[in-house]
C-alpha positions in Angstrom: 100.1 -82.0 -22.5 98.3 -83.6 -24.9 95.9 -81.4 -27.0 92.4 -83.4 -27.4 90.4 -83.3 -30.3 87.2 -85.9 -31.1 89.5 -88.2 -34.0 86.3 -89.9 -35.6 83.0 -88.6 -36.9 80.6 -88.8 -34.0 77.2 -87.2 -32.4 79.1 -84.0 -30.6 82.6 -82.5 -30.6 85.0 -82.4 -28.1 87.6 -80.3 -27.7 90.5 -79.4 -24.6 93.8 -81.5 -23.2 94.3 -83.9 -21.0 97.7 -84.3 -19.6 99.2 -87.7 -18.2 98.1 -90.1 -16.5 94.5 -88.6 -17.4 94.1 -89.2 -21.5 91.3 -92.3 -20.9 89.3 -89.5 -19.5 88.9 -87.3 -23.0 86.9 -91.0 -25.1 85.0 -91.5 -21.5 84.0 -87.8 -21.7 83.1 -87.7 -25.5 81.1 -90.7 -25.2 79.1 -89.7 -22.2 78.2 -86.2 -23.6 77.2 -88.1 -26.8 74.6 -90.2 -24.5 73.4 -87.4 -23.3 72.2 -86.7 -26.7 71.6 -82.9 -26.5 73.4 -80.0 -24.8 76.7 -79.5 -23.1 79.5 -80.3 -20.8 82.6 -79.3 -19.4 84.6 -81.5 -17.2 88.2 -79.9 -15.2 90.9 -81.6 -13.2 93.4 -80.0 -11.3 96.5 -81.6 -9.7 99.8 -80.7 -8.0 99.0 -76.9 -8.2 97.7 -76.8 -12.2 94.7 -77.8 -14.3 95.7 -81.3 -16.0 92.2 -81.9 -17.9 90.2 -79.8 -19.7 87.7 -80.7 -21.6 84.5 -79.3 -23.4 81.9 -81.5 -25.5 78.8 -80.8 -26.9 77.1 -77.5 -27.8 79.0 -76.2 -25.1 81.9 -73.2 -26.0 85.0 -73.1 -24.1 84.2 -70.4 -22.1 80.8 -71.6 -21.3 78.9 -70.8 -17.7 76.3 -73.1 -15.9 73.7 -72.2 -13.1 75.7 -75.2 -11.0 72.4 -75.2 -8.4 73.8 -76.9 -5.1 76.9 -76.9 -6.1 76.5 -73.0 -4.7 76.3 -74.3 -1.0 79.8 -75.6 -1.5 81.1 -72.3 -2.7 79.4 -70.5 0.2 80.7 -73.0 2.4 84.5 -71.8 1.0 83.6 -68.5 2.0 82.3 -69.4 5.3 85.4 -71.0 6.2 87.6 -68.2 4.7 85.3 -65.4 6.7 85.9 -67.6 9.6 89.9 -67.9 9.3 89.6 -63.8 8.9 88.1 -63.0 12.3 84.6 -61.8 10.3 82.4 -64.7 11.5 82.9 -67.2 14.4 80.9 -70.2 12.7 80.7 -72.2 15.5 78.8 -68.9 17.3 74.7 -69.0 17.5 73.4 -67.2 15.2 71.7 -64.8 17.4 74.9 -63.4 18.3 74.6 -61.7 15.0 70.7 -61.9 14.5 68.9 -60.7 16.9 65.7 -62.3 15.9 67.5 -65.5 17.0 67.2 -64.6 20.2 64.0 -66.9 21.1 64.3 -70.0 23.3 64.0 -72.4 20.2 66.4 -70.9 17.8 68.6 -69.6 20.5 71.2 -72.2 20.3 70.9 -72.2 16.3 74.8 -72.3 15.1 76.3 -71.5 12.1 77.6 -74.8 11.7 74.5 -76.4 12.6 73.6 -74.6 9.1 76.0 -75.5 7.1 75.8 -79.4 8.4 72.1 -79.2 8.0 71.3 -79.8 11.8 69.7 -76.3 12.7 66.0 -78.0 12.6 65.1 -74.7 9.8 65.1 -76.9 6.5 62.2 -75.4 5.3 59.6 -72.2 5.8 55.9 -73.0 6.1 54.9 -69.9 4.3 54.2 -69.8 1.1 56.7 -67.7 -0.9 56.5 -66.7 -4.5 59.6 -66.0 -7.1 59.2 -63.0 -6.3 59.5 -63.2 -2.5 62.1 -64.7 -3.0 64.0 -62.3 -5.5 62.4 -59.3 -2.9 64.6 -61.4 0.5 61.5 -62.2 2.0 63.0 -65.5 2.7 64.7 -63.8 5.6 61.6 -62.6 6.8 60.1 -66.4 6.6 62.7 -68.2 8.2 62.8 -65.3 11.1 59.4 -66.2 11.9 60.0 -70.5 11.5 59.7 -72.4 14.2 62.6 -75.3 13.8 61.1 -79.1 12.9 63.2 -81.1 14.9 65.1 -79.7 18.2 68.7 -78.1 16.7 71.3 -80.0 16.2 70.0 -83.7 17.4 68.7 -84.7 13.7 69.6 -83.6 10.2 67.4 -82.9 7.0 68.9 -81.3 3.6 68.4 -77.0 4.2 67.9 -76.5 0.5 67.0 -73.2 0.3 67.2 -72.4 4.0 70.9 -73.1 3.8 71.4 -70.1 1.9 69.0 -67.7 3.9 70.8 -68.3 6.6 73.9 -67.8 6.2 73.3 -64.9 4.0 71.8 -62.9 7.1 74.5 -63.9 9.2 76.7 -62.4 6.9 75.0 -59.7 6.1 75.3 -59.2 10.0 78.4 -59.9 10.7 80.7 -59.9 7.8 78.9 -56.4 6.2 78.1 -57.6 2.6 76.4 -60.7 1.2 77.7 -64.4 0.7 77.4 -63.7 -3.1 79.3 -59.8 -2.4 81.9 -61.9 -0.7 82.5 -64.0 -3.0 82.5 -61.7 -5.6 85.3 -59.4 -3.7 87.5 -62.0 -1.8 87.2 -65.4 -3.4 87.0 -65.1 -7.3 89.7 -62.6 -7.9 91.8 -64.0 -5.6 92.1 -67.3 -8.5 90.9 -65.3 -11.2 87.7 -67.5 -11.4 84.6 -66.9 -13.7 82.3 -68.2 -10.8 79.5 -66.1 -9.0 76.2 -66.0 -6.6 74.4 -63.3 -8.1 76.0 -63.3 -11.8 76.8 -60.0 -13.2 74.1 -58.9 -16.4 77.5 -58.7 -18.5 78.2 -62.3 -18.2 74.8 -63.8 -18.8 75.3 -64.5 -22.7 77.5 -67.0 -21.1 75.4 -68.6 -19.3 74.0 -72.1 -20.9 70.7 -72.6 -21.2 69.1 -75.6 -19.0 67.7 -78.6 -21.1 65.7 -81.4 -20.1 63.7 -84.1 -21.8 60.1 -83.3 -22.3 58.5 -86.1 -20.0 61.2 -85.4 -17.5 59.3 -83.7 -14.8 57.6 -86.7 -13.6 55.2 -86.0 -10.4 58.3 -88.4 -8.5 60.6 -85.7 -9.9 58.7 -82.8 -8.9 58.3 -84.2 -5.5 62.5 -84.0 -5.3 62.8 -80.6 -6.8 59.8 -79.6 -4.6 62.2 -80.7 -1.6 65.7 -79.8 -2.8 65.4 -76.6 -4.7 63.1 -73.8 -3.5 61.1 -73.5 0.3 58.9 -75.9 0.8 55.7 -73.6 1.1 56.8 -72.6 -2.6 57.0 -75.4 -4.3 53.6 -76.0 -6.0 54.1 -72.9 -7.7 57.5 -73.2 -8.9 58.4 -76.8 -9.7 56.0 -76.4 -12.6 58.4 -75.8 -15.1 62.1 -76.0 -15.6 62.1 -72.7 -17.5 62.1 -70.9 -14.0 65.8 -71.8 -13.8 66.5 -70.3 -17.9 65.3 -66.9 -16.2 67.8 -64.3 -15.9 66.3 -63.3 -12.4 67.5 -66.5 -11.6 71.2 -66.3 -12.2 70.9 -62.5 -11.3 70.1 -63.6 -7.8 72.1 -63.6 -4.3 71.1 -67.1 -3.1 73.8 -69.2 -1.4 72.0 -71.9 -1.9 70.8 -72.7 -5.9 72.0 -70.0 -7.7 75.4 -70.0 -8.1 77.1 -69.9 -11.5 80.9 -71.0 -12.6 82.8 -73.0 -15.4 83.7 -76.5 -14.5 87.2 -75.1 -14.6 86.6 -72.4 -11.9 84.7 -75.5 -9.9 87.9 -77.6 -9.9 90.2 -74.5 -9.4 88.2 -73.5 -6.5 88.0 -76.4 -4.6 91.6 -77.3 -4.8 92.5 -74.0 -3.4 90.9 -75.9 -0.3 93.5 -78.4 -0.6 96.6 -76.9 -1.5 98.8 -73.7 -3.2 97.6 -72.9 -6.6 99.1 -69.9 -8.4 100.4 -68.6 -4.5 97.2 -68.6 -3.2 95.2 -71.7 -0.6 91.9 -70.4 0.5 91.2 -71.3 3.6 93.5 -73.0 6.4 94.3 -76.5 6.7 92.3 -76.5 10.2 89.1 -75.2 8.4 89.7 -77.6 5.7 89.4 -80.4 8.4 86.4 -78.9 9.7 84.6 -78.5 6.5 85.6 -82.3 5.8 84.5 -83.5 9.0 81.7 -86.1 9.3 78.6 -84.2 10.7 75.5 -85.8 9.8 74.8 -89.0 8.4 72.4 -91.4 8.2 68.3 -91.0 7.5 67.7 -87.2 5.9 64.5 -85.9 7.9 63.8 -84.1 4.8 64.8 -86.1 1.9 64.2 -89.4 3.3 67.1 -91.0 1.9 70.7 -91.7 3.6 72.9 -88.3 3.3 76.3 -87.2 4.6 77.2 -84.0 5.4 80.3 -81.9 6.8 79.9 -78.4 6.7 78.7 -77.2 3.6 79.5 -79.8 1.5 78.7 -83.5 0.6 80.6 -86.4 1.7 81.2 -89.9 0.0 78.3 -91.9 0.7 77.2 -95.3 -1.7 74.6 -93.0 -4.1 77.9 -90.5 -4.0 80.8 -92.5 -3.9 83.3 -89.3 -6.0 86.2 -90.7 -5.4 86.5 -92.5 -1.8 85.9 -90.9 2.2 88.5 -88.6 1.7 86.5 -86.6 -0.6 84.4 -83.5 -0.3 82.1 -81.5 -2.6 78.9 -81.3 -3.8 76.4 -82.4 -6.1 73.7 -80.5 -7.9 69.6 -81.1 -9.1 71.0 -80.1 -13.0 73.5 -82.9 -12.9 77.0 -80.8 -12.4 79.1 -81.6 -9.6 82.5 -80.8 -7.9 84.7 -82.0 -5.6 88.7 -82.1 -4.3 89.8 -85.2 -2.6 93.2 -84.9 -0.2 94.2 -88.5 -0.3 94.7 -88.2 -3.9 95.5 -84.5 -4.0 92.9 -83.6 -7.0 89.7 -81.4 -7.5 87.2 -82.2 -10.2 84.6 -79.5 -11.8 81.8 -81.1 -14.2 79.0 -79.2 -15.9 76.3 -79.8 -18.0 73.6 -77.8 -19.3 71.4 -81.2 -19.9 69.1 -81.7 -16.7 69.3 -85.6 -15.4 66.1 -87.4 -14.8 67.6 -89.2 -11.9 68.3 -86.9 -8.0 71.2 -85.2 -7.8 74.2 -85.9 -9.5 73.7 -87.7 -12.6 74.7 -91.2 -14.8 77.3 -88.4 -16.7 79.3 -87.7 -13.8 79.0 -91.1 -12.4 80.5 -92.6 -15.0 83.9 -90.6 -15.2 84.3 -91.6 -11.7 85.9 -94.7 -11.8 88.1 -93.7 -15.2 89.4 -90.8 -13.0 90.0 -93.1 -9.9 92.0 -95.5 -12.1 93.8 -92.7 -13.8 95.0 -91.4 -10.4 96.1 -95.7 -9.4 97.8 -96.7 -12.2 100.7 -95.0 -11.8 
């Protein structure tokens, strides 16, 4: 293991290891946290069972948390699977076997799955919700009442908030606690992770504050956040200002969808837990890691606009979202973290950062590690 520490004056310290074949990673990392010119990041690898880079730059400390935004669907989509390997939830079950307010002729047929893959036709509510609606779970109420925009399971369009709604009330249903409860009492401590939906109030001095360039929310920008973060009859109101994700309601909150917070290292930890043993423990079978890896939806996003692919829960490689080949699975998120495992190469990657990209989704910083990680993993 190599210890890493920045070996010239620059812009922002870095600080971690980095254990062969992955040292070209710790200059890539320290110079794209320097571009990023303010803030913090954390970037983690883990490999054959143990974490092989860790790395923190920036104003970032090493035991640093981050509201990780999308990134939380991927997590919930861990749980999912893991409540479906248990017997708790049959996934592939309509919804109204545990809902009863499913049981109308146009959400009928409404899946689990269909949720996760983002083909239930509920991407949105058409009432207008406030923050506090949504803090109060009237989200459920909303999307009890929505009529679906496209027949389910013939289209897909990105469930950004919906995602979460969902599945929290079908497991609240069917499992007897919360998607952030679940998590908190059968994922984390099974790995010892720092990672959360719904963050407890003694860890939110941990939590980094979101930064973003002054003339970043640009009306295009808004637009995106108004469609990828919060129900789309809620948008005007709280796309207005970033600060709405700095508030402690935020992080406080049980939504499956956006508000999940972690360290890059629990991110990576996590997600190769999908892919193999680490410290005794795989999450979730190797049959519900192929079905959480499986194609689902591709193609034109009825919501976005934009070419997506989807398996269930999580993100697949596509040309905006290469991560590291077809093989991979993850998720990116609207502040710029993102995390992944890939089971041709046998590796899970968490990235964090507290500096808000201008760009959709994923941003420049972890594009560019990308390709340093792919060669690390080809050169030997």
């Amino acid at each position: 293991m190599n210890q890493y520490a920045q070996p010239a004056p620059s812009v922002v310290p870095v600080s971690g290891f980095v254990r062969p074949p992955f040292e070209p990673l710790a200059d890539v990392f320290a110079r794209v946290v320097a571009a990023q010119g303010q803030g913090g990041a954390a970037l983690a690898v883990y490999r054959d069972g143990r974490p092989v880079v860790d790395l923190v730059g920036g104003d970032y400390r090493t035991d640093s948390l981050q509201l990780v935004f999308s990134i939380s669907k991927a997590i919930t989509a861990v749980a999912a699977a893991m409540a479906h390997d248990d017997g708790l939830i049959d996934l592939d079950a309509p919804l109204a076997d545990y809902w009863p307010a499913f049981r109308r002729p146009a959400t009928a047929a409404v899946t689990g799955r269909m949720v996760l893959s983002h083909r239930s036709g509920l991407a949105a509510v058409d009432q207008k919700l406030t923050l506090e609606d949504l803090l109060a779970g009237r989200d459920e109420q909303a999307v009890e009442r929505q009529e679906p925009y496209w027949e389910p399971g013939t289209r897909h369009g990105y469930h950004a908030f919906t995602f979460g709604t969902l599945l929290n009330g079908a497991f609240r249903r069917a499992v007897g606690r919360s998607v952030g409860e679940f998590v908190a009492e059968r994922v984390a401590p099974k790995l010892g992770l720092d990672l959360w939906i719904g963050t407890p109030a003694e860890q939110l001095g941990r939590v980094e504050r979101i930064r973003h360039e002054p003339t970043m929310l640009t009306p295009g920008r808004a637009r995106f956040l108004a469609q990828s973060a919060i129900p789309a009859g809620s948008t005007g109101q709280l796309a207005q200002t970033m600060d709405l994700f700095n508030r402690v309601e935020v992080a406080r909150s049980d939504w499956p969808s956006t508000s999940g917070v972690a360290g890059a290292r629990d991110l990576a930890k996590l997600l190769y837990a999908t892919l193999d043993t680490v410290d005794g423990v795989r999450l979730i079978s190797a049959a519900s890691r192929d079905r959480m890896r499986d194609s689902r939806s591709r193609g034109t996003d009825m919501v976005l606009g934009v070419d997506t692919h989807f398996g269930s829960g999580v993100q697949l490689a596509f040309p905006q979202l290469p991560f590291l080949g077809p093989r991979s699975y993850g998720h990116e998120a609207a502040g710029g973290s993102a995390a992944f495992a890939d089971d041709e190469f046998g590796v899970a990657v968490g990235f964090t950062t507290n500096v808000f990209p201008s760009m959709a989704g994923a941003g420049a910083a972890f594009l560019t590690l990308l390709p340093t990680i792919r060669h690390c993993l080809t050169s030997v």
